[in-house]
DOMARGU-208295 format. One record per residue (C-alpha): residue number from 1; residue in three letters; x, y, z. Coordinates in steps of 0.1 Angstrom, whole numbers, always signed. Each point is the difference from the previous one (the first is absolute). Example, Ala and Ser with C-alpha at 12.3 -4.5 7.8 and 13.67 -1.06 7.14 Angstrom:
2
REC  vexlo  mivex     c1     c2     c3
REC      1    ALA   +123    -45    +78
REC      2    SER    +14    +34     -7
***
This chain:
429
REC  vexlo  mivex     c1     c2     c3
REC      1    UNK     +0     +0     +0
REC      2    UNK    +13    +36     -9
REC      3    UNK     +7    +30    +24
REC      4    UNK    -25    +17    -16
REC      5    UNK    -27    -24     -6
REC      6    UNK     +4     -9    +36
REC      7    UNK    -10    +35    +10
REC      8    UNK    -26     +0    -24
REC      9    UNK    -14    -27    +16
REC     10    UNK     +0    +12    +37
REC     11    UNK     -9    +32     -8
REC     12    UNK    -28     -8    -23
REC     13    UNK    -13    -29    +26
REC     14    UNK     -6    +32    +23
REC     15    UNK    -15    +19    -28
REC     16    UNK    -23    -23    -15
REC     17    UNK    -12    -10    +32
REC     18    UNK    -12    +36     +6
REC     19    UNK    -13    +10    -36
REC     20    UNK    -18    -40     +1
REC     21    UNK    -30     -1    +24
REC     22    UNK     +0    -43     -4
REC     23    UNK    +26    -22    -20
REC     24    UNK     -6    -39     -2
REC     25    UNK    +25    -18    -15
REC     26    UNK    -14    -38    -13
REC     27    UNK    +25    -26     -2
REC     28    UNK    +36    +18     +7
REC     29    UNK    +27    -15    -22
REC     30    UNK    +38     -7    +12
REC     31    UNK    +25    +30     +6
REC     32    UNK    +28    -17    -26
REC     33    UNK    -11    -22    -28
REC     34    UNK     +7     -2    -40
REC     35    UNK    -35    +13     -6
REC     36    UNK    -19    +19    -22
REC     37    UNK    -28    +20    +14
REC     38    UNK    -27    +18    -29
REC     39    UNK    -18    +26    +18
REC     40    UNK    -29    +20    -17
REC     41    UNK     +8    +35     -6
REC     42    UNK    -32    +20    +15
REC     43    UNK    +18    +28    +18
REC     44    UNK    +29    +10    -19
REC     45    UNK    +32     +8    +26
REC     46    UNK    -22    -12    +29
REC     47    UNK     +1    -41     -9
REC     48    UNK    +35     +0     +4
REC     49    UNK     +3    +19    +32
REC     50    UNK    -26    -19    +14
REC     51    UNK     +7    -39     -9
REC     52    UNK    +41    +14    +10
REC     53    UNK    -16    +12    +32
REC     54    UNK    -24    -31    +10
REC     55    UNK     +5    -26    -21
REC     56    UNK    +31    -16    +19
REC     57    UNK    +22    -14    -32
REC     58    UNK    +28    +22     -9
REC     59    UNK     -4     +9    -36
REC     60    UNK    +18    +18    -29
REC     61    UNK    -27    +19    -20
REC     62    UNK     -2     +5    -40
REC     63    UNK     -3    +35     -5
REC     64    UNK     -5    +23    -33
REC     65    UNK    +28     +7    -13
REC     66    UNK     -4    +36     -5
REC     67    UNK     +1    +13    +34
REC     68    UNK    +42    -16     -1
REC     69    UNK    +20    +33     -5
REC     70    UNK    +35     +3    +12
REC     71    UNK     -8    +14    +33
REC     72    UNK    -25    -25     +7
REC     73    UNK    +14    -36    -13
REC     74    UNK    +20     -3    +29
REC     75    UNK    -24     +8    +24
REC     76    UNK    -28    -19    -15
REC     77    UNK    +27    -31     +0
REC     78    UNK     -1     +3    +40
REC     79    UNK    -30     -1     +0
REC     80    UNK     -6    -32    -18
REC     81    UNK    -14    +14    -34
REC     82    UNK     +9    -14    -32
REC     83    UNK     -9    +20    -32
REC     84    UNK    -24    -15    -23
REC     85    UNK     -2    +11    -37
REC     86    UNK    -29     +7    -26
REC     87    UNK     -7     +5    -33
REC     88    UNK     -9    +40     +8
REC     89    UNK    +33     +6    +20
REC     90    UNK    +17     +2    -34
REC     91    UNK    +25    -27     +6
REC     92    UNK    +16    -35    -17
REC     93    UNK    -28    -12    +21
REC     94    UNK     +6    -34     -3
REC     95    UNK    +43     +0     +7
REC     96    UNK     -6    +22    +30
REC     97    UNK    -26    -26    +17
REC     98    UNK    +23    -26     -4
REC     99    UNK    +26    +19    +21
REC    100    UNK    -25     +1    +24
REC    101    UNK    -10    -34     -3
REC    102    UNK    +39    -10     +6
REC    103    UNK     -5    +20    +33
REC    104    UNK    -32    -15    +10
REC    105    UNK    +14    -37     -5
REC    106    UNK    +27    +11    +22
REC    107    UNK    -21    +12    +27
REC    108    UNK    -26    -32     -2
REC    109    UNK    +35    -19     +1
REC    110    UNK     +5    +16    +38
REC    111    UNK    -32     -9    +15
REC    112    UNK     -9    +32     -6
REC    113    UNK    -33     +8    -19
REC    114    UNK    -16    +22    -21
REC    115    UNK    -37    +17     -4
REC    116    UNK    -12    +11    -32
REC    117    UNK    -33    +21     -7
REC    118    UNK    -12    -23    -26
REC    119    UNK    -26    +27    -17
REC    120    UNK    +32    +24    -12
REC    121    UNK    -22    +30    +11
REC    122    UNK    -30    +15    +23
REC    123    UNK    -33    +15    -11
REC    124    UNK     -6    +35     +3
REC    125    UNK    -21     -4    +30
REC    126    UNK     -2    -32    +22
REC    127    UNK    -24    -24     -6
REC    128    UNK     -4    -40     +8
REC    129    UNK     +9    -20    -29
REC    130    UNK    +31    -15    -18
REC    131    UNK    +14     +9    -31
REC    132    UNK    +18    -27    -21
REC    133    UNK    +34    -16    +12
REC    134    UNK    +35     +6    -17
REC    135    UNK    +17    -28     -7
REC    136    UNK    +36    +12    +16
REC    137    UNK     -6    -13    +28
REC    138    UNK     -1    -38     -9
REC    139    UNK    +27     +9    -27
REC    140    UNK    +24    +14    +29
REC    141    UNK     -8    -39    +20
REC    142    UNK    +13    -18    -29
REC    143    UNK    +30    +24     -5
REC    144    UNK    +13     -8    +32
REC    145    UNK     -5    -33     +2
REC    146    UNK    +16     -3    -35
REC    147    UNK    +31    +18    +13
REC    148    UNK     +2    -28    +31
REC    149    UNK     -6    -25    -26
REC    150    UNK    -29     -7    +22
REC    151    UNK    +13    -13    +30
REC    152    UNK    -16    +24    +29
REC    153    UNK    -39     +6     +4
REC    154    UNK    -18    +28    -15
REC    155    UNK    -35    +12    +12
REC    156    UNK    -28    +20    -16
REC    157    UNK    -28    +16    +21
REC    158    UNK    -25    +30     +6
REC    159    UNK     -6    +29    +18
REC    160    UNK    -34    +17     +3
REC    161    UNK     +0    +32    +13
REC    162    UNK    -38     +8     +7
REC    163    UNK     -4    +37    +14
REC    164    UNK    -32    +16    +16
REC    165    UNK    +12    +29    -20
REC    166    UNK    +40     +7     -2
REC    167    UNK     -1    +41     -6
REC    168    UNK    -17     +5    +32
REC    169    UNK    +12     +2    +33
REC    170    UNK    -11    -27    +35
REC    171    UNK    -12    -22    -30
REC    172    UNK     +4    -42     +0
REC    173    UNK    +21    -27    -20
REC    174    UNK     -3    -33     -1
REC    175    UNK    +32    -17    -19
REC    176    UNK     -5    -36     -7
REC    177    UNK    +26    -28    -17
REC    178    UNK     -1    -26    -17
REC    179    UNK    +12    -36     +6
REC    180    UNK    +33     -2    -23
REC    181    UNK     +9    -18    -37
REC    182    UNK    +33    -19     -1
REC    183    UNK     +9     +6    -35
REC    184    UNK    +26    -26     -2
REC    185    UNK    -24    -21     -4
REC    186    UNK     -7    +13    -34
REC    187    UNK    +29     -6    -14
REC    188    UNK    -11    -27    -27
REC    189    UNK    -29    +23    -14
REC    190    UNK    +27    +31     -2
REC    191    UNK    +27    -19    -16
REC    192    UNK    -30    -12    -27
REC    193    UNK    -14    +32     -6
REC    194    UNK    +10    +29    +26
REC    195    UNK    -24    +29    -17
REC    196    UNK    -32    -33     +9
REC    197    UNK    +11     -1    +34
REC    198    UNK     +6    +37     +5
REC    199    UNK    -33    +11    -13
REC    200    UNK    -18    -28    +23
REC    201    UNK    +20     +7    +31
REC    202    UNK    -10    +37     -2
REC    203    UNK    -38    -11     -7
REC    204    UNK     +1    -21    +29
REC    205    UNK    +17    +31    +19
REC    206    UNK    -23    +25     -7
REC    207    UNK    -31    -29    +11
REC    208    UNK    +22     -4    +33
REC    209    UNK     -2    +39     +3
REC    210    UNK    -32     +8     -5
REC    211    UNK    -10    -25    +28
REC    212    UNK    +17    +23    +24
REC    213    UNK    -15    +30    -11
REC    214    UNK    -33    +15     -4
REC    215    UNK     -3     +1    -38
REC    216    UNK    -31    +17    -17
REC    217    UNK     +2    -17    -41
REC    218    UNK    -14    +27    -14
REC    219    UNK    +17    +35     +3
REC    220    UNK    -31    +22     -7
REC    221    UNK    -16    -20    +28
REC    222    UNK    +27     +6    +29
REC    223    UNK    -16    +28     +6
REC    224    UNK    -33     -9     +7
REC    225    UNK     +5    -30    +25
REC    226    UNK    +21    +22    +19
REC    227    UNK    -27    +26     +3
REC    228    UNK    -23    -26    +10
REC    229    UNK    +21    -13    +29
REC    230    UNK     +7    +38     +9
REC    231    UNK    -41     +6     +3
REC    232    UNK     -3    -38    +21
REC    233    UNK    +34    +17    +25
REC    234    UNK    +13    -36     -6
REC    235    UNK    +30    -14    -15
REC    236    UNK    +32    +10     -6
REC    237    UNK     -4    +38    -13
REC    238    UNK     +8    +27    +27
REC    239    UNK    -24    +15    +28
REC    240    UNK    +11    +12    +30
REC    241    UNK    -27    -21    +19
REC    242    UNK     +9    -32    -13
REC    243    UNK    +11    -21    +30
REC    244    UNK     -8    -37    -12
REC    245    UNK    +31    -20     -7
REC    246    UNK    +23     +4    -27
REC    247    UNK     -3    -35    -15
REC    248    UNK    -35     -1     +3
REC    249    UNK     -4    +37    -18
REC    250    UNK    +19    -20    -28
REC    251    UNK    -15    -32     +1
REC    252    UNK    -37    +25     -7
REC    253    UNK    +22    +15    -29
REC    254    UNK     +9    -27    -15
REC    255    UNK    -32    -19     +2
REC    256    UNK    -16    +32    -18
REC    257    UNK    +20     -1    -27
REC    258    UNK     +6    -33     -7
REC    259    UNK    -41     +0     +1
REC    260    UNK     -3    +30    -24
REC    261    UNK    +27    -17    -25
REC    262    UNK    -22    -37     -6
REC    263    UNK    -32    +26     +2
REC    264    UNK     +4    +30    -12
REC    265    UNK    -37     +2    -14
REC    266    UNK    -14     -5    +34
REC    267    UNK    +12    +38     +8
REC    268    UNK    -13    +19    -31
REC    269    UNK    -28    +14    +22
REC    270    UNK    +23    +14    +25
REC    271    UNK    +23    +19    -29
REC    272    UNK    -19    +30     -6
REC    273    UNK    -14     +6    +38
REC    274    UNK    +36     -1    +12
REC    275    UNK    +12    +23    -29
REC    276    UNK    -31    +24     +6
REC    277    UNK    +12     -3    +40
REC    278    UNK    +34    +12     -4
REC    279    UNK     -8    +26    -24
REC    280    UNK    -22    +14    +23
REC    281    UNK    +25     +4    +23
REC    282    UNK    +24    +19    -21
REC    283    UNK    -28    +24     -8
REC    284    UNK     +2     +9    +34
REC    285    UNK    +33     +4     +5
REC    286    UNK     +1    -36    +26
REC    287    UNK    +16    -33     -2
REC    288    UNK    -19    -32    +17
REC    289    UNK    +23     +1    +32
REC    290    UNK     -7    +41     +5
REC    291    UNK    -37    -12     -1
REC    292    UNK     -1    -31    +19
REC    293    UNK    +26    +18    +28
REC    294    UNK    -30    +29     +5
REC    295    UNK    -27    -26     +2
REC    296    UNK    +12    -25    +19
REC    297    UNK    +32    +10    +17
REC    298    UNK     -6    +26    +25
REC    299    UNK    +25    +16    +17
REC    300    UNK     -5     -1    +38
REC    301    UNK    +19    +20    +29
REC    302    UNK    +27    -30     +8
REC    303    UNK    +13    +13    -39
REC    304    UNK     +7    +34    +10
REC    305    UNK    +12     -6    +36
REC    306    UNK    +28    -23    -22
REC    307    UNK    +12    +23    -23
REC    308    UNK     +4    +26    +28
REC    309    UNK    +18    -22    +19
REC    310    UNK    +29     -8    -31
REC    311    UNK     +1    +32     -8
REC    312    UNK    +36     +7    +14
REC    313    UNK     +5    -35    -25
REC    314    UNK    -20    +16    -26
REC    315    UNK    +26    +33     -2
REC    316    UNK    +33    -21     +5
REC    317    UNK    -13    -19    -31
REC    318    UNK    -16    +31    -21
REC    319    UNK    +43    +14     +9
REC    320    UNK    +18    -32    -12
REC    321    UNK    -20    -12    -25
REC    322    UNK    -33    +22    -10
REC    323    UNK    +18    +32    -12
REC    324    UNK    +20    -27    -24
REC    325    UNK    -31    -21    -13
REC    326    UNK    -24    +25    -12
REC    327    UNK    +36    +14    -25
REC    328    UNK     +7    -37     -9
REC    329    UNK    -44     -6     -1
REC    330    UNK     +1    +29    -28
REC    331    UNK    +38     -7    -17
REC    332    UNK    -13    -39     -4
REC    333    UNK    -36    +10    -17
REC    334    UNK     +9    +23    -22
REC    335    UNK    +33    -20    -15
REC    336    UNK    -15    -35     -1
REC    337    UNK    -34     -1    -22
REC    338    UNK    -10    -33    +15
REC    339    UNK    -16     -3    +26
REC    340    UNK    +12    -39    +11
REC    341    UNK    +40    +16     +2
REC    342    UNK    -10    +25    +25
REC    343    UNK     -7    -17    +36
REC    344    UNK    +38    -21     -6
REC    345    UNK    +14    +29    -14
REC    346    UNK     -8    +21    +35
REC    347    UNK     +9    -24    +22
REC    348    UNK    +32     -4    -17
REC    349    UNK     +8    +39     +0
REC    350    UNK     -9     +5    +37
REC    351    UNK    +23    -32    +11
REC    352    UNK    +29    +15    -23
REC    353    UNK     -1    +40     +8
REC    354    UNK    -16     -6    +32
REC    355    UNK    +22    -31    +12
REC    356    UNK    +28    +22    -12
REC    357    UNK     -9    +35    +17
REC    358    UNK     -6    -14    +29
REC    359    UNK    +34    -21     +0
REC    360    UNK    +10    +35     +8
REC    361    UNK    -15     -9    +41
REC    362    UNK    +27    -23     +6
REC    363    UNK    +27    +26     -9
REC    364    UNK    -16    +27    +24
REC    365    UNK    -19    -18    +26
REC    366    UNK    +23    -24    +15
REC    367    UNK    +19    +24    +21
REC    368    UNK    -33    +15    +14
REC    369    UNK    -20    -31    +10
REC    370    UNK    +20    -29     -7
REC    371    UNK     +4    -27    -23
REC    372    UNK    -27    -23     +7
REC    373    UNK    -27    +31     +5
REC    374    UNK    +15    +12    -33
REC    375    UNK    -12    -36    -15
REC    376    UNK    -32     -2    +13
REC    377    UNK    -10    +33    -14
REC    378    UNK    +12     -1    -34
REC    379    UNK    -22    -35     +3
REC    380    UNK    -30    +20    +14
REC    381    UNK     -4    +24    -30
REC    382    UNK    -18    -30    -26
REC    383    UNK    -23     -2    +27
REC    384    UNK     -7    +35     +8
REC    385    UNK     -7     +6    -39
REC    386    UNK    -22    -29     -1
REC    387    UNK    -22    +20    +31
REC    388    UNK     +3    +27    -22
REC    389    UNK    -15    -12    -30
REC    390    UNK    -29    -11    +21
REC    391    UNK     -4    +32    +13
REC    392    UNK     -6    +18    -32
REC    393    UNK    -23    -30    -13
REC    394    UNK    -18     +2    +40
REC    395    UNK     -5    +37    -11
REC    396    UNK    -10     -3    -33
REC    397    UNK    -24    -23     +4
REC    398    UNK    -18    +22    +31
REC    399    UNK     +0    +28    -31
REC    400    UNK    -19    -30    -18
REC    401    UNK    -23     -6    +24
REC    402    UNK    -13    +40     +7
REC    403    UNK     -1     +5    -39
REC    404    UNK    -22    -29     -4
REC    405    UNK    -22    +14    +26
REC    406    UNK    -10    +27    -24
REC    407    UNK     -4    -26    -26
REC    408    UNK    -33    -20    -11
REC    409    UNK    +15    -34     -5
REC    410    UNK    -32    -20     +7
REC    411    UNK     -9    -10    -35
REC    412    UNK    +37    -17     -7
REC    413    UNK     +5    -10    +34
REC    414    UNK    -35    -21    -11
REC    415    UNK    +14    -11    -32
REC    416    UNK    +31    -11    +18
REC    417    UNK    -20    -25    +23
REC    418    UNK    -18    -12    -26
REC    419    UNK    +32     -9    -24
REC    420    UNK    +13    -16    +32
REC    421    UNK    -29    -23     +2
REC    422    UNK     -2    -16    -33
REC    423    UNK    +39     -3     +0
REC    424    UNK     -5    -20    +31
REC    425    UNK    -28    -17    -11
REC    426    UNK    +14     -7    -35
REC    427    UNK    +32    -13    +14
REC    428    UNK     -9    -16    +31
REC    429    UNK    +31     -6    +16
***
């Protein structure tokens, strides 16, 4: 493991655990092993940070090749990232891979492994469902085992990364992996017809994959069963009130679509409604939690007796950490146009220029309150941004609630019910 990998993955085990309300990790693979693990893509910079972070193996990632410079290669290399090159980058696409292939072989080679985002890129906004599997990822397997002439083990398996919703903050994962392939034991069907066995072994991949995710078939349909388990406040989509298990919320999910897949047909009645629903709301300037929050969620006394008492939390975080979020917030919007980069992108930022500004503590503070002091408040400042953050959603929410109160939300409130009665009735899970 590399220096700065290592720190990496401490710091972003602290991190993760703050920006994450719930992670469940299914079936936690090995520390060292000559494996391959393909992940879905459905969060852009935030899958790797977050299988790194959780997901126990130690891993060298395949990363585009266009964010190598220079300056960067041998950081990126200390980190475990290995540039991977495609037809847009402009390259000899084909000789550069191999180089990296070389290097990969040599990595499986040391019981190291390796995780690939099979997909080769993430939608514009996150959504549950797969896009087709590469094929370098069983191609890389039989490299190395070529270059060993076969003689040590070589694994295939999956990651899913299912989110409740990446981009947002105090939302839920659920990473879940697959049993492994030994593909030594293909060794016949490669030698007979390698591009046979390549296609099938990244066929049966992407079927391995898919049963660890929560994968609508259709595109133009992800959508709408998300909307529908939004109205029901079950599943795996985030609200704040949720408090039901995170396997269960996922075992719902995926029930719902798998259901929706073999019958699509049964939920053309509910299309329009829920489209009519939703566009309702953006008439009025609302989103279903703002609505549900006002109607159901009151805010009692207990609420505003907590946030007076972390204030003095509150205003170390808003000094540390606030003042810096709403520049990065604005610098991260306006520079990346899609929407799915922006929640990784932040957290990345913050842990970089606030890790590093507040480095600064251990320089000055020592000498005033001591070394361990020193520690545990450079430790402390995560947490007081995290109280913080829920301070300005606290209070934005009671702005919510009183603007609501000059609102006449009866007639969607009534709509709402009724949607959330023929979903449950029509699902009847």
């Amino acid at each position: 493991m590399r220096i700065l990998y290592f720190l990496f993955f401490l710091s972003l085990n602290y991190t993760l655990r703050l920006y994450f309300r719930k992670v469940k990790v299914i079936n936690k693979p090995e520390r060292f092993s000559s494996t391959i693990y393909v992940s879905n893509h459905a969060a852009s910079f935030m899958d790797p940070l977050l299988i790194a972070a959780f997901n126990r193996a130690v891993v060298f990632f395949m990363t585009r090749s266009d964010v190598f410079t220079a300056f960067t290669r041998p950081i990126f290399w200390m980190a475990h990232m290995l540039p991977i090159y495609r037809q847009r980058d402009g390259v000899n696409t084909k000789e550069k891979n191999q180089e990296v292939f070389k290097k990969s072989s040599e990595i499986l080679l040391k019981k190291r492994s390796l995780l690939i985002f099979g997909e080769g890129l993430t939608d514009d906004v996150f959504i549950r469902r797969l896009k087709p599997l590469k094929k370098g990822a069983v191609r890389i397997g039989f490299t190395a085992l070529e270059s060993c002439n076969w003689t040590q083990d070589i694994y295939l398996a999956t990651v899913g990364c299912n989110y409740s919703d990446p981009s947002r903050f105090r939302s839920d994962v659920v990473i879940r992996n697959s049993e492994k392939i030994r593909l030594n034991e293909f060794r016949t069907e490669f030698e007979d017809n390698p591009n046979k066995i390549i296609q099938e072994l990244t066929a049966r991949l992407e079927a391995m994959l898919k049963k660890e995710l929560i994968h609508v078939n259709d595109e133009k349909f992800a959508e709408f069963t998300e909307r529908m388990m939004l109205i029901q406040r079950k599943g795996m989509p985030m609200f704040e009130e949720n408090t039901a298990p995170i396997l269960e919320r996922w075992n719902y999910s995926n029930n719902l679509v798998e259901d929706f897949n073999a019958h699509p047909e049964k939920y053309t009645p509910l299309r329009a409604p829920v489209q009519d629903y939703f566009e309702g709301l953006k008439l009025r300037n609302i989103d279903d939690q703002t609505l549900y929050d006002a109607t159901h969620n009151k805010i009692g006394f207990g609420a505003y007796l907590g946030q007076l008492l972390l204030l003095p939390i509150f205003l170390f975080g808003a000094i540390h950490c606030g003042l810096f979020y709403f520049a990065i917030k604005r610098f991260v919007e306006a520079k990346f146009k899609r929407p799915v980069f922006w929640g990784s992108t932040k957290l990345v930022m913050m842990i970089l220029i606030l890790g590093n500004l507040n480095l600064l503590l251990f320089f000055l503070l020592p000498q005033y309150i001591g070394a361990w002091l020193t520690l545990i408040y450079f430790l402390f400042i995560p947490f007081s941004g995290y109280i913080f953050h829920n301070g300005l959603t606290f209070w934005r929410k009671v702005t919510m609630h009183r603007k609501f109160r000059s609102m006449n939300v009866s007639d969607i409130l009534k709509e709402r019910l009724t949607l959330n009665e023929k979903i449950t009735n029509l699902t009847d899970m």
